[in-house]
N, C-alpha and C positions, 0 to 999 in steps of 0.2 A: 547684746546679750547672747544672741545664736552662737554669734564669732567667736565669742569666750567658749560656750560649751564645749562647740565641735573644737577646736585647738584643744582645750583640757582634756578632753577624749582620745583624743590620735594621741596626744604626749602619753598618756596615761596608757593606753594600748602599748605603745612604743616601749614602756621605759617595763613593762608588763612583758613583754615577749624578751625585753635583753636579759632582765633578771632570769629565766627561763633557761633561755639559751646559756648564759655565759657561766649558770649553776651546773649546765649537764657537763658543759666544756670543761670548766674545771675540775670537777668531781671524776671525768674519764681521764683529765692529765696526770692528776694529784692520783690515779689508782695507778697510771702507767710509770709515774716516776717512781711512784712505793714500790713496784716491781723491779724495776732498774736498780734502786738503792740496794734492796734487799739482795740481787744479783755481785753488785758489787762489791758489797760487805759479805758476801760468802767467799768471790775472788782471792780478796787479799786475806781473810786467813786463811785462805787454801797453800796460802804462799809456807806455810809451816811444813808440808810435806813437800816442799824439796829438798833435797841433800845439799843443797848450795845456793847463794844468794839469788835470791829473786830477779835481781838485776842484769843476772845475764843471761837472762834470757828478751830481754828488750829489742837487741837485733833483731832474733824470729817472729817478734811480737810486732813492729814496725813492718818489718816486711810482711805479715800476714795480713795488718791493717791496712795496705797499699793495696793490696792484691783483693781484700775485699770491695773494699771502697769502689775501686779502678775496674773491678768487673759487674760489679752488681746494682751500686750506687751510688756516681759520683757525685748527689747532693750531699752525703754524708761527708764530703772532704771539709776538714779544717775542726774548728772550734765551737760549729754549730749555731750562733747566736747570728753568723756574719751571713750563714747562708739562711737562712730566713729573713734577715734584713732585706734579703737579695731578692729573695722566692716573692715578698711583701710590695716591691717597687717595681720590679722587671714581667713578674709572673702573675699578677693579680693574689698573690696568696697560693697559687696552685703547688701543693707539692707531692710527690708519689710517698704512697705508702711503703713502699718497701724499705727507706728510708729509716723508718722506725727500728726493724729486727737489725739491720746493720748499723747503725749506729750505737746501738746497745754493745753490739756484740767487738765494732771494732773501741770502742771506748772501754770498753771493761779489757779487753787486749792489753790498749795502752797501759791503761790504769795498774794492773795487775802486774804488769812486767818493772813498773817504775816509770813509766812517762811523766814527766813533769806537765801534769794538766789537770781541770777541775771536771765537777760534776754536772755543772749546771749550765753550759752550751747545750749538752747533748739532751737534756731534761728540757732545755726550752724549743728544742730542735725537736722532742719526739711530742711534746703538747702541743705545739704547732703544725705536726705532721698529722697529729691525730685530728684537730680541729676542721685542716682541709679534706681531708677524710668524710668527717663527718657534715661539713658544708655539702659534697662530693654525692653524702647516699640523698640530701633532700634538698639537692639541687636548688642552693641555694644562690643570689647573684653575685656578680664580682665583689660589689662592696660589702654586702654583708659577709661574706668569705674571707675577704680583709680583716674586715672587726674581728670575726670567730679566731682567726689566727693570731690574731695582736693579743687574743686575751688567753690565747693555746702559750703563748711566751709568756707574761704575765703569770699565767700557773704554773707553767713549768720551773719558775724562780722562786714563786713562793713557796712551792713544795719542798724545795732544795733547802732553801735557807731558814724556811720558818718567819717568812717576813709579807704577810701578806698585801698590804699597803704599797711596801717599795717593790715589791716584786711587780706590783699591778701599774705602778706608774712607771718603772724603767721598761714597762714592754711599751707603754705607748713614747716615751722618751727620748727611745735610745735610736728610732727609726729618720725622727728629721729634726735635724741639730738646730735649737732656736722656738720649736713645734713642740706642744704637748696636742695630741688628739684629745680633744675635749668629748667628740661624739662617740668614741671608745671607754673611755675613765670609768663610766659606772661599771660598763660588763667585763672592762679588766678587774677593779677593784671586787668584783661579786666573783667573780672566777679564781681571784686570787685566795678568797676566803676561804671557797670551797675546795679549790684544789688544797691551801694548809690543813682543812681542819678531815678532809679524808686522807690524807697522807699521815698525818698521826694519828687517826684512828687505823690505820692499817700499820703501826708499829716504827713510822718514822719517827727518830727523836731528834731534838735541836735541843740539846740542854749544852752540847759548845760554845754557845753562842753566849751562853750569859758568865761571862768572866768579871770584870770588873764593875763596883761603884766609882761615880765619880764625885760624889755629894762633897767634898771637902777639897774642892776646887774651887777659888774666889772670883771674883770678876772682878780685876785690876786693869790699870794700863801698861805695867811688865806685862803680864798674862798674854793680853790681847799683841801687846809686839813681838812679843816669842810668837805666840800664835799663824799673827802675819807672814813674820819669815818663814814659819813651818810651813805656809802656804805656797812660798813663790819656790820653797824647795821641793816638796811634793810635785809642783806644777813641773819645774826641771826633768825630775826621775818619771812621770808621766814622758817626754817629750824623747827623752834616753831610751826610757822600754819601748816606745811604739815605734823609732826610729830603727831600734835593733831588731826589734823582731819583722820588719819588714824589707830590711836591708839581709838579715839570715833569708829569710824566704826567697828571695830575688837573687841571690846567690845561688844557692843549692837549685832552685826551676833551672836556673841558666848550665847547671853542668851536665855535657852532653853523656847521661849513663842511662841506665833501665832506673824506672821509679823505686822499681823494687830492692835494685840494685842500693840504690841509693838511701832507700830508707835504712837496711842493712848497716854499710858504714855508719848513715849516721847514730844508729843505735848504738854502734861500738864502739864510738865517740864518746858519746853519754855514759857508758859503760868505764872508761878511762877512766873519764873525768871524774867519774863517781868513786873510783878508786885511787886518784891521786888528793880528793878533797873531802868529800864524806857523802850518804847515802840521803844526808836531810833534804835534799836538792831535789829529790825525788817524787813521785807521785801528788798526794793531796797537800801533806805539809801542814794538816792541821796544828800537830804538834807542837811546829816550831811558832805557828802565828799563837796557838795559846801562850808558847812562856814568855814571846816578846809582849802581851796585853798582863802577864799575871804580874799581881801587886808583890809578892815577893822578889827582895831584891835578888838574891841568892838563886830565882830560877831567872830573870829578866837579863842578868849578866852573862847568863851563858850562851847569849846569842851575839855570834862575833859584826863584827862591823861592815864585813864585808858580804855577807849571807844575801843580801838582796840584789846587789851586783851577779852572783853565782847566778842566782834565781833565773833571774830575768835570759842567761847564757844557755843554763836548761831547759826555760821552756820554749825559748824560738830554736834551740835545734831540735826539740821533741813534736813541735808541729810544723819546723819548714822541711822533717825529713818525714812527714807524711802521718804522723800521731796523731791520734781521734779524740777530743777531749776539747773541755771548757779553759776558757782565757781570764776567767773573773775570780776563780781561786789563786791561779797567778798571783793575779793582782794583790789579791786581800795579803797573800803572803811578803811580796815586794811593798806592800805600802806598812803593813804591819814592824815586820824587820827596817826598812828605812826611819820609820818614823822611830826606834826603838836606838837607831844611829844619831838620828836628830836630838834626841833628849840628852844623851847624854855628850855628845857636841856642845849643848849651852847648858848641862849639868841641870835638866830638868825634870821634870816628872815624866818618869821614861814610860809607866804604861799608859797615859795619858797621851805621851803624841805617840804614842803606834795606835792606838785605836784612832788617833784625826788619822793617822798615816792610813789605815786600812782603809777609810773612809774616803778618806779624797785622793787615792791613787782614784778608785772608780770612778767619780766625780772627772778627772784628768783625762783617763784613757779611753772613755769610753763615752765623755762629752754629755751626763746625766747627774749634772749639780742635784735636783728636785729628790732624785731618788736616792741619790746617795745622803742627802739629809735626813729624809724620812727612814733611812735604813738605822742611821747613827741613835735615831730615838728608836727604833725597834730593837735594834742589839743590844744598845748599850745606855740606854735611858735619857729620860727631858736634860740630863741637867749636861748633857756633853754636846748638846743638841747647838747652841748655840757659838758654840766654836767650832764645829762641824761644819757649819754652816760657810764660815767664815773661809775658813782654810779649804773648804770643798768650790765657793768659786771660784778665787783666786787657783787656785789646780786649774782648773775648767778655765779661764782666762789665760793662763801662762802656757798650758799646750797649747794653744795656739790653734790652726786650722788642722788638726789632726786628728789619728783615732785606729783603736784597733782594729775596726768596723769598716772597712774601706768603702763599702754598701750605704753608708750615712750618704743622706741628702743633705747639702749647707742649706737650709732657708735665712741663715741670720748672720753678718760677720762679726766678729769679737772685738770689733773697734771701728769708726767712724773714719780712720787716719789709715785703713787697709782697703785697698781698692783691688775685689775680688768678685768673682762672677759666682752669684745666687744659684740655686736649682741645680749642681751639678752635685756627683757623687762626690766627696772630701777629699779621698784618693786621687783625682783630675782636676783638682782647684788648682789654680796659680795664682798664689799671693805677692802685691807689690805695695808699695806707699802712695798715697795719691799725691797729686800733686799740691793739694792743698797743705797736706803735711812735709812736703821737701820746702815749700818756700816758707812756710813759720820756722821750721826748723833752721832754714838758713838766716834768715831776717833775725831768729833770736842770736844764732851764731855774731852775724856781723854788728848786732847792737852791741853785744858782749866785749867784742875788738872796738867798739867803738870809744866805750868808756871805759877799757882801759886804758888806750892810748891816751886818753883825754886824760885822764888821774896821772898817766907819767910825764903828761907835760907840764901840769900845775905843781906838780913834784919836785921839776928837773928847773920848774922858776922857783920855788923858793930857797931852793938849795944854791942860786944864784944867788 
């Protein structure tokens, strides 16, 4: 009976101090991202008072985002979600604060000139930054500094999208491929609450998000085979986008010029490009992913086929030429627009698979089936949920050992027939076949020639 108390006590103490903790956590992310938002959304209508397109100004907007980053805080480089991953496995959690004012400052840069990139790296990067922060004034230990940070990402996600659940699970999800952190989930999910429900009361709105009903969707076995195939196609354009945008990055590092230099051209690239094909390429891109999800046909049509191809072209040269900004709006955009290509490919219900599309590119790219299902029921309601599901493992299966996240730890491999070494980063995996799958493989082969040499010869007697 002792033994019971004192355990009930310490858990009880325990789950008493996360709740504690992971309310201030989120409630100081969720104030800091309201501030960034709010920053952001004055940027771009500032973009009104210039006398010329916003866009061209992105070269000086790139090079300035180099030149900050590269002098003052080169954790601030990238997409923000990748270097936390990084700060989380390498650094114990430890990340500088300075990290914060420039990451704000080079992402609204981006944002603001046209970068093709999202909100919510930099949002999970500055909740995270704040978290070791404030681990940092009450010198707290390695591990608990870890959790405070996992659940600084966790808020920083949900403030962004209005999703407090999946925000809260894809921060502990997204760090070791195969691993949910169990000993995190409460004080992600209490963080995640806290960080949504202050960020709308400081004037953040998520009313984008709620586009379609799906209630007049049946559960057939057409349905569920469209469905499938919408999966191993998703899983495809996952393996496309993460192959491009890390094959762009690994080009442009390798050309021997000044960073800044570099960013430059590549901004005037983007700049072209936006002028030889259109301007939708650009920035957040909410627009275009609401009329590939809206139910009218007359707006869902006017999104070409090719849109998600562009997409993906714009956003690995806006961050492999040194652009500050999130990788997950990308995405929603590329899965949204694909999935809007996939429907009408088999003449289907087109906002129905841009919304699986939106849903299980993230599940694909970024290797978080769990969260990206529990997002499908926050955005878009129970009844999509369950093809969500479907189409978001399969994604999550067909990329394969990949990821946007180069920083992911493998704990788990995606098939029993790949023989691939555990505990490394996903980025330094080498994948091969075991040997157990070359010789079934070939044993089926040679049964195959077996019988039908055998059927041509009982053929070839009775034709005798």
């Amino acid at each position: 009976m002792k033994k019971h108390i004192v355990e009930q006590t310490v858990l009880l103490a325990s789950v008493t101090k996360w709740v504690i903790l992971s309310s201030i956590i989120g409630a100081l992310s969720g104030a800091l991202v309201a501030a960034f938002l709010g920053i952001l959304s004055y940027s771009q209508e500032s973009r009104s008072f210039l006398g010329f397109p916003y866009y061209y100004t992105l070269p000086f907007a790139l090079a300035l985002t180099v030149f900050l980053v590269k002098k003052f805080a080169p954790e601030a480089e990238g997409h923000g979600t990748e270097k936390v991953i990084e700060a989380i496995h390498k650094h114990s959690g430890k990340m500088k604060v300075v990290t914060i004012p420039i990451k704000l400052a080079a992402t609204t840069l981006t944002i603001f000139a046209g970068g093709s990139v999202g909100k919510e790296g930099p949002a999970a990067q500055i909740g995270a930054a704040a978290s070791s922060l404030f681990a940092s004034i009450f010198s707290f230990n390695d591990r608990d500094r870890k959790k405070l940070v996992v659940c600084g990402i966790g808020a920083g996600f949900a403030a962004v999208f209005g999703t407090p659940i999946a925000g809260a699970i894809f921060g502990v999800e997204v760090l070791v491929i195969g691993v949910i952190m169990y000993d995190v989930l409460l004080p992600s999910i209490i963080a995640g609450f806290s960080a949504f429900m202050v960020a709308r009361a400081l004037g953040v709105e998520y009313s984008y998000f709620e586009i379609v009903n799906y209630k007049y969707i049946g559960l057939d076995w057409e349905i569920l085979l469209d469905v499938m195939l919408a999966g191993i196609f998703f899983g495809a354009i996952s393996v496309i986008f993460i192959v491009l945008l890390h094959k762009i990055h690994k080009f442009i590092k390798s050309i021997k010029l000044n960073p800044i230099l570099k960013a430059f051209i590549g901004g005037l690239i983007i700049v072209i490009l936006t002028m030889i094909f259109s301007d939708v390429y650009l920035g957040l891109g909410f627009d275009t992913i609401k009329n590939s999800l809206n139910t009218d046909k007359f707006i869902y049509d006017t999104i070409a086929w090719y849109d998600f191809i562009l997409k993906m072209i714009f956003t690995a040269l806006t961050l492999g030429s040194g652009g500050s900004g999130g990788i997950i709006t990308p995405i929603f955009y590329i899965g949204a627009t694909s999935g809007n290509f996939f429907g009408h490919i088999i003449d289907g219900n087109i906002p129905f698979f841009a919304a699986l599309g939106f849903i299980s590119l993230l599940a694909g790219t970024t290797n978080a089936p769990i969260a990206s299902i529990i997002m499908a029921m926050e955005l878009f309601g129970i009844e999509l949920a369950q093809y969500a599901a479907l189409t978001s493992i399969i994604a999550y299966l067909i990329t394969g050992h990949r990821s946007v996240f180069s920083s992911q730890i493998l704990f788990l491999k995606k098939s029993d027939h790949l023989d691939i070494e555990l505990g490394q980063e996903i980025d330094k995996t080498e994948v091969n076949f075991t040997h157990d799958f070359k010789f079934k493989k070939m044993q089926n082969m040679k049964d195959i020639l077996e019988d039908k040499k055998k059927r041509f010869r009982e053929r070839n007697k009775r034709v005798k």
